[in-house]
C-alpha positions in Angstrom: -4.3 23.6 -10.9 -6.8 21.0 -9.1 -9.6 22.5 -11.7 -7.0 21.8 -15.0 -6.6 18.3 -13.5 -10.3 17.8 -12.6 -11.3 18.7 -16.3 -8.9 17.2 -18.5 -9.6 13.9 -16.3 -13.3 14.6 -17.5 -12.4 15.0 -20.5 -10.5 11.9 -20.7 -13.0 9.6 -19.6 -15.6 11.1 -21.8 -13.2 10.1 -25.1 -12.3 6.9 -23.8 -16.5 5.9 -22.9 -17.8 7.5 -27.0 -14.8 4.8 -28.1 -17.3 2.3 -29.9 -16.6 -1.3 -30.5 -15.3 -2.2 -33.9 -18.2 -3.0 -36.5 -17.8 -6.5 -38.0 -18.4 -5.0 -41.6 -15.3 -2.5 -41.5 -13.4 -5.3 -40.0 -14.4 -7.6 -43.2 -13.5 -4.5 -44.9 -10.0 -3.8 -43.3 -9.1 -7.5 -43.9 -10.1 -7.4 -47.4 -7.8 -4.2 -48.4 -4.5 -6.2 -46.5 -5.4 -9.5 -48.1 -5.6 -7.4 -51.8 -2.4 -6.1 -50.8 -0.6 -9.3 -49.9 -2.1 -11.2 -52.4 0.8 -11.3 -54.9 3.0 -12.3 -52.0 1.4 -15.5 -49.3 -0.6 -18.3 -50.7 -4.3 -17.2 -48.3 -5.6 -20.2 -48.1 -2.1 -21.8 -46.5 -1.2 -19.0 -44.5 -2.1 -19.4 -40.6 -3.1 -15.5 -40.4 -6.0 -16.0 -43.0 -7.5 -19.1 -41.6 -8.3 -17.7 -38.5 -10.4 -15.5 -40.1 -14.0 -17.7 -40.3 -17.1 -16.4 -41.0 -20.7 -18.2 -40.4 -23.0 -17.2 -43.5 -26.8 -18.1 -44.3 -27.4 -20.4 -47.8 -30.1 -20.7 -50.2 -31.3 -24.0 -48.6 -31.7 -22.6 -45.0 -28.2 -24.1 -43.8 -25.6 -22.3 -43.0 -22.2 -22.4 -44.3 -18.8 -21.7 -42.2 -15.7 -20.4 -44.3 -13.0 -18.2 -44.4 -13.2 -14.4 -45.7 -10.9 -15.7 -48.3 -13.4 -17.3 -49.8 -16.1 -14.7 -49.3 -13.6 -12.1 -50.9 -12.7 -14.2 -53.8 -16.8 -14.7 -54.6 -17.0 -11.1 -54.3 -13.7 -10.5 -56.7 -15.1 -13.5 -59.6 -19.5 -13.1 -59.1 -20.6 -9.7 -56.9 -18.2 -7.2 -58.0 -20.7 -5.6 -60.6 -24.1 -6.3 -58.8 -22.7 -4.5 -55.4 -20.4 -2.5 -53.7 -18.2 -4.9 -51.3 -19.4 -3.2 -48.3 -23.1 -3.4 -49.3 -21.9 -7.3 -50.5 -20.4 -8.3 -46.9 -23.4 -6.2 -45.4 -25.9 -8.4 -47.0 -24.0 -11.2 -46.1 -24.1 -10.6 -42.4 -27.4 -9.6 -42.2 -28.8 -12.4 -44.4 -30.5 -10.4 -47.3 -27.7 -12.3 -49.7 -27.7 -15.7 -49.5 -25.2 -17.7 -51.0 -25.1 -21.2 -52.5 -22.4 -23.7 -51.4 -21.8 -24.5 -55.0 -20.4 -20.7 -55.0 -17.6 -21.3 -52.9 -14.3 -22.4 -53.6 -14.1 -25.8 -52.8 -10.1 -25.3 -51.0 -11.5 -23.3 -48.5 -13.2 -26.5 -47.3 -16.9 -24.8 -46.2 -19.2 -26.8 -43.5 -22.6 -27.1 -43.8 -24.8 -27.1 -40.7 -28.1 -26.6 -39.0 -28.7 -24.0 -36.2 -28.8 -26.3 -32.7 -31.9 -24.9 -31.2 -30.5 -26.1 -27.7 -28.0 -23.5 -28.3 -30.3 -20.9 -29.6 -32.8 -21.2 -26.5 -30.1 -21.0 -24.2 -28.7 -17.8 -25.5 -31.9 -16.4 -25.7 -32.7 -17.3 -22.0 -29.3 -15.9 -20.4 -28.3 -12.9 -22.8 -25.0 -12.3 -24.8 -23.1 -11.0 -21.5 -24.1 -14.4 -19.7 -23.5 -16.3 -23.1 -19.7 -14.6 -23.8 -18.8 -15.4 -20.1 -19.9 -19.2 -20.5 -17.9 -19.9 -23.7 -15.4 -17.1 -24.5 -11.8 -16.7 -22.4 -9.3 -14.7 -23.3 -5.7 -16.0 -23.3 -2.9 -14.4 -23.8 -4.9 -11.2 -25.3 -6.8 -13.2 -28.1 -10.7 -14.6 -27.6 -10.8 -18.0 -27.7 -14.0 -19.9 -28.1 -13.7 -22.4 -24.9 -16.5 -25.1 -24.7 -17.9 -25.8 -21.6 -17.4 -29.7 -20.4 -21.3 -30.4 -20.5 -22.5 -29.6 -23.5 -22.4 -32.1 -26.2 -19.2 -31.8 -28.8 -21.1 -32.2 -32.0 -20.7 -29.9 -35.3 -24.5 -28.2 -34.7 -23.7 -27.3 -31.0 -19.9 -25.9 -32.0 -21.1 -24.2 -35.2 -23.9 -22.6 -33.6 -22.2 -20.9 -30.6 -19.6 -19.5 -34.0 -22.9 -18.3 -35.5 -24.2 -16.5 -32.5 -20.8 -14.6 -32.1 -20.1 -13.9 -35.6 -23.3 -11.8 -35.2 -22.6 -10.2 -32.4 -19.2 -8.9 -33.5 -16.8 -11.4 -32.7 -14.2 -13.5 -34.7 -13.5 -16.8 -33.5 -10.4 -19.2 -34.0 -11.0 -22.3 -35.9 -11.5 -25.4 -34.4 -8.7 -27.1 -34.7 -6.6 -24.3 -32.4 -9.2 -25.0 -29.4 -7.7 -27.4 -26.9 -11.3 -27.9 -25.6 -12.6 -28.6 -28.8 -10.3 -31.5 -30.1 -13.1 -33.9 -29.4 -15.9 -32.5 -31.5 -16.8 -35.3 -34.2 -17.4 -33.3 -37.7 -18.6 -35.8 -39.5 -22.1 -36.4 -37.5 
């Protein structure tokens, strides 16, 4: 009976350590099919589900843009649809082989326009992304939530950038305006 025990256990742990984190692509993906299906039904630029759902993206002009998927879909949906597949679109998205222009994107999704901070870039390079979740991610109350650290500068570049560095490491991250930490970052610099 010990030996049944023993090897299910094994068994067991070896599903649960082959579980792989979720790709940021199918998530894109995933969204996309329940905001096609819900479309007829919520307004997705007013609805609190869909704006927590921002995406950093590279331009044409060596800036980068944050917006929601909304608006990413909706290109897709009125410009892409014929020249790609969506998961080869959101692909070359992410990986900046597609660049997009701001003039692409639908002004009501209100898309900022910013410039890596190398500060930040240096400093993630120096202490690693396990070193760089634990300085500016907590969880609370099961959700990650982007949590800016008291001395560090609140200006859009430094902000944006840390949401850059995560959205390519696999992780969403709430909009600004839902960070109690954050209230004091000045947007318009």
């Amino acid at each position: 009976m010990r030996k049944i025990f023993f090897l299910i256990s094994i068994i067991l742990l070896n599903a649960c350590a082959i579980k792989k984190e979720k790709n940021i692509t199918s998530t894109i993906i995933a969204f996309s099919e329940k905001y096609q299906y819900q479309r007829n039904e919520i307004d997705p630029y007013n609805s609190k589900m869909f704006l927590y759902n921002k995406i950093v993206i590279k331009s044409t002009n060596e800036d980068f843009i944050l917006t929601n998927i909304i608006s990413i879909i909706d290109l897709y949906e009125n410009k892409y649809k014929k020249k790609y597949t969506f998961s080869k679109y959101i692909t070359g998205l992410l990986n900046e082989n597609l660049l997009i222009n701001i003039k692409e994107l639908d002004p009501i999704a209100n898309p900022i326009i910013f410039k890596l901070s190398s500060y930040i870039i240096k400093e993630y390079k120096s202490i690693g992304l396990l070193n760089f979740k634990k300085k500016y991610l907590i969880t609370k109350n099961n959700f990650k939530i982007l949590c800016l650290n008291k001395d560090i500068k609140y200006d859009k570049n430094n902000f944006l950038t840390i949401l850059y560095i995560m959205n390519k490491n696999n992780y969403f991250i709430l909009p600004p305006s839902d960070f109690i930490s954050a209230k004091d970052i000045d947007y318009n610099k």
